[in-house]
N, C-alpha and C positions, 0 to 999 in steps of 0.2 A: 476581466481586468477593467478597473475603473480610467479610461484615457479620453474620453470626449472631454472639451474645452480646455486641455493640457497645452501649456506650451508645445512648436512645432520647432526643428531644428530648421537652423538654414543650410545644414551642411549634407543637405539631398541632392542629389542631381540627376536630376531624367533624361536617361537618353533614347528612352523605348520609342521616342518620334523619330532618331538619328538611325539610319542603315551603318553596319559595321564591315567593312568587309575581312573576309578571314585571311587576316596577314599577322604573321607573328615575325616580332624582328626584323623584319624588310625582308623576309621571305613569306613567299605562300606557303598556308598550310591546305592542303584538299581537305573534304569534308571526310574522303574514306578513311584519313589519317587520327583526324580526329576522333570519329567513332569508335577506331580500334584503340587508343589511347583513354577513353574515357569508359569500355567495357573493361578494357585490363586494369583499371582503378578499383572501378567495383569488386572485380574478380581477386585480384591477388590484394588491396588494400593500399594502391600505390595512385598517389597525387597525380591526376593527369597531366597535370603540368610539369611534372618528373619527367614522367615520358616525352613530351614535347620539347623538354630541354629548356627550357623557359623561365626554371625558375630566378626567384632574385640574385641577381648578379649577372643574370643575363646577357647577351650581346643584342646589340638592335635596338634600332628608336623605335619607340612605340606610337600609333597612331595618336593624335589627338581627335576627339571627337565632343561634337557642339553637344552643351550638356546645357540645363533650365530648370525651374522650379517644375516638379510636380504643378498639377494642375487643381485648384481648389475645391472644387468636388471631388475629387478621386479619394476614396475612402479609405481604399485600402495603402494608400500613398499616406495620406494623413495619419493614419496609425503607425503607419513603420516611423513617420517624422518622430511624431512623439515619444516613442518607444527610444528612437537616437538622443531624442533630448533629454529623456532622463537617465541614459546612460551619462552623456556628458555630465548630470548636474552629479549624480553618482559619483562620478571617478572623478571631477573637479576635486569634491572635500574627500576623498579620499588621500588622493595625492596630496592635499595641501596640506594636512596634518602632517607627512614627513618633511611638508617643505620644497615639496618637487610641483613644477605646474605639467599640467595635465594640459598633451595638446591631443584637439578634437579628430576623430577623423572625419572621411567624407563616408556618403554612402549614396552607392550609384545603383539606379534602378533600370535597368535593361533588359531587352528584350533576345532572347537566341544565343546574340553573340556578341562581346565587344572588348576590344583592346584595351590590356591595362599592362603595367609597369612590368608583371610577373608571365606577361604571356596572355594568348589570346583565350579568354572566358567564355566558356561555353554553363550555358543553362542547364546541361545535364548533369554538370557538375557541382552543382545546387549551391548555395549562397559560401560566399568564402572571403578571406579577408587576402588582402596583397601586401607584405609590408614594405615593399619598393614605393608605394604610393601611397601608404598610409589608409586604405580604402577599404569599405566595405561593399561585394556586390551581391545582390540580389535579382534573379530575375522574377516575379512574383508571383509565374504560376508555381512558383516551387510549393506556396502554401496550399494549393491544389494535389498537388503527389503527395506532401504530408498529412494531409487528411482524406483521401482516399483510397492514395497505394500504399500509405506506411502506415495507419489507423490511427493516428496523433492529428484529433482537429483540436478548437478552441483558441482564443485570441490570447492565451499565454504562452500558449505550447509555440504561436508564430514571433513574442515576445523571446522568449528564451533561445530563437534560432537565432534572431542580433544581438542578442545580448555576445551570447557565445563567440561569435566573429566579433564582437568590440572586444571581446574576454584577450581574441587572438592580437587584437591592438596593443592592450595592457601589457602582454607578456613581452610583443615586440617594444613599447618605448622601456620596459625595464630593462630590456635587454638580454630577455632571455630567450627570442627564440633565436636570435643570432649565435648565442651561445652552445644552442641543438643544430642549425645549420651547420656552423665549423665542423661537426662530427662527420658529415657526410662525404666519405669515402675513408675516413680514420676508422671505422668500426664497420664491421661487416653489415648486412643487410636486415637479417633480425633483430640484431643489436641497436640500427637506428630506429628499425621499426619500433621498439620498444622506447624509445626516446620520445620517438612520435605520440606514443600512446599517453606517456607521460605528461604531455606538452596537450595534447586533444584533453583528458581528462581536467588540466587546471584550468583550463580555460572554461568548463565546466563548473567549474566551483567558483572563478569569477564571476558568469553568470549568477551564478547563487546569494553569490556578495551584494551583486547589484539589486538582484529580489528582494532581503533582504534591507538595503537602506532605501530601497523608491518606496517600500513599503511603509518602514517607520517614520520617512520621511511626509511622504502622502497620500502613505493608506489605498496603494492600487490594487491590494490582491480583493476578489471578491471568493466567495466561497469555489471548492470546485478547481481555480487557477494552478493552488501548487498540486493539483492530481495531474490536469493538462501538460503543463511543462515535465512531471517525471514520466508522466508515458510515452512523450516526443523522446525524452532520453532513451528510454528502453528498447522505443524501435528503430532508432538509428545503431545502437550497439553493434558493434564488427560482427558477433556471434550471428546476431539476428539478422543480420542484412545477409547472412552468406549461407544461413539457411533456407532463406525466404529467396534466394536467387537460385536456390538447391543442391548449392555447393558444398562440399565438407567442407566443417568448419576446421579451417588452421588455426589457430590461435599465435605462430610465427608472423604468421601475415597479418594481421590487426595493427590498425594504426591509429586508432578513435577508443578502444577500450570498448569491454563488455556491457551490455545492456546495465548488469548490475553495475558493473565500475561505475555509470555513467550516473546513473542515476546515487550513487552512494557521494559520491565527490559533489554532484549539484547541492543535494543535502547539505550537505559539510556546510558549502558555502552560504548555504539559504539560513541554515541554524544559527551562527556567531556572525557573520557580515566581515571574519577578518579574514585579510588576507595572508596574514602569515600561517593561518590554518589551510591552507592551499598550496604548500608548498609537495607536490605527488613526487620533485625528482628526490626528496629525503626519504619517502614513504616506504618502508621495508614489505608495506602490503598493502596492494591496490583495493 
């Protein structure tokens, strides 16, 4: 991926020098709590932050914690920056074509563990977006587990993991993940699961959208990039993850869609750059 001398976003914030302590909502969480909370994620396909109660709409002030620019050699910081700024430039003229202005999020780079709007973030729960705070977080060895526990290295495949979390931006300021919220507790459990999957999967093809115009915008893909980013898709797939942890795969329990889905719907999006071809809750077939 062509990103040295790119524009660098200012909307990073480092908090990997700040200590966080593990308090969610003005209660402590222990750490055994958490670990069982974020294996039954993995296991059954459920948000750890579900378990912890946590999610948007939450009770409890949330910590603030001192945040700062990245630091100017930090290389791997400098990429994510870039990779946020042209998401922003992305979904600027995207939105302004209907006439809607596009607001930025932030993207917080942390270390373990640290308090956000949706509950206490834990790094093992790998980069995620909050829509209480509008945020994207990242702890950055996560592109260390993607390139040697999940087999997804290369600097697109770690492009399309923020893509995908701004992807989860997009859908919150349209308005639609609020829209898959509300369901929660109106439909039973596989039934939301399957919303879920709906809502992981477009956000995938957002991604794709945004491949697509940084592309024809300034020519970032170099040869090699879009194999990188569909193999990150394939090995995060529900199927894949949950037979690689040795588990039968349930297919009720999925909440991210199959390797194939994942990688069929980035397509979509990387092919036409439109978004109305991303719409998966009309789609009669994933």
């Amino acid at each position: 991926m062509k990103w040295q001398g790119q524009r660098e976003s200012s909307n990073v914030e480092d908090r990997r020098a700040s200590g966080s302590g593990m308090r969610v909502g003005g209660r402590g969480i222990g750490l055994g709590t958490v670990v069982v909370a974020v294996l039954a994620g993995w296991i059954f396909g459920i948000n750890p932050l579900t378990l912890l109660g946590v999610l948007e709409g939450g009770e409890g002030a949330v910590q603030q914690v001192p945040a700062q620019r990245p630091p100017a050699d930090d290389t791997m910081a400098r990429f994510v920056s870039v990779v946020l700024a042209d998401t922003e430039d992305v979904w600027k003229e995207v939105f302004a074509r209907s006439g809607v202005q596009y607001r930025e999020p932030k993207l917080v780079l942390f270390r373990g563990a640290t308090p956000t709007a949706c509950g206490q973030g834990q790094s093992a729960m790998g980069p995620f977006y909050c829509p209480a705070d509008e945020r994207v977080y990242i702890d950055l060895s996560f592109y260390e587990t993607l390139k040697h526990r999940l087999g997804a290295p290369g600097d697109f495949a770690q492009a399309y993991v923020i893509a995908h979390e701004v992807g989860h931006h997009v859908q919150h300021q349209l308005g639609i993940t609020g829209k898959v919220e509300a369901m929660r507790g109106r439909v039973s459990e596989a039934e939301y699961n399957a919303l879920s999957v709906r809502l992981e999967l477009q956000a995938d093809c957002f991604s794709g959208v945004w491949a697509h115009h940084a592309d024809k915008a300034r020519q970032v893909l170099e040869q090699g990039d879009v194999d990188e980013a569909l193999n990150a898709a394939s090995q995060i797939g529900d199927d894949t993850l949950q037979r690689r942890s040795g588990n039968e795969v349930v297919p009720e329990s999925f909440t991210h869609g199959t390797s194939a889905q994942r990688v069929g719907w980035f397509r979509r999006g990387l092919a036409g750059g439109d978004l109305q071809q991303c719409n998966t809750f009309d789609a009669r077939q994933l």
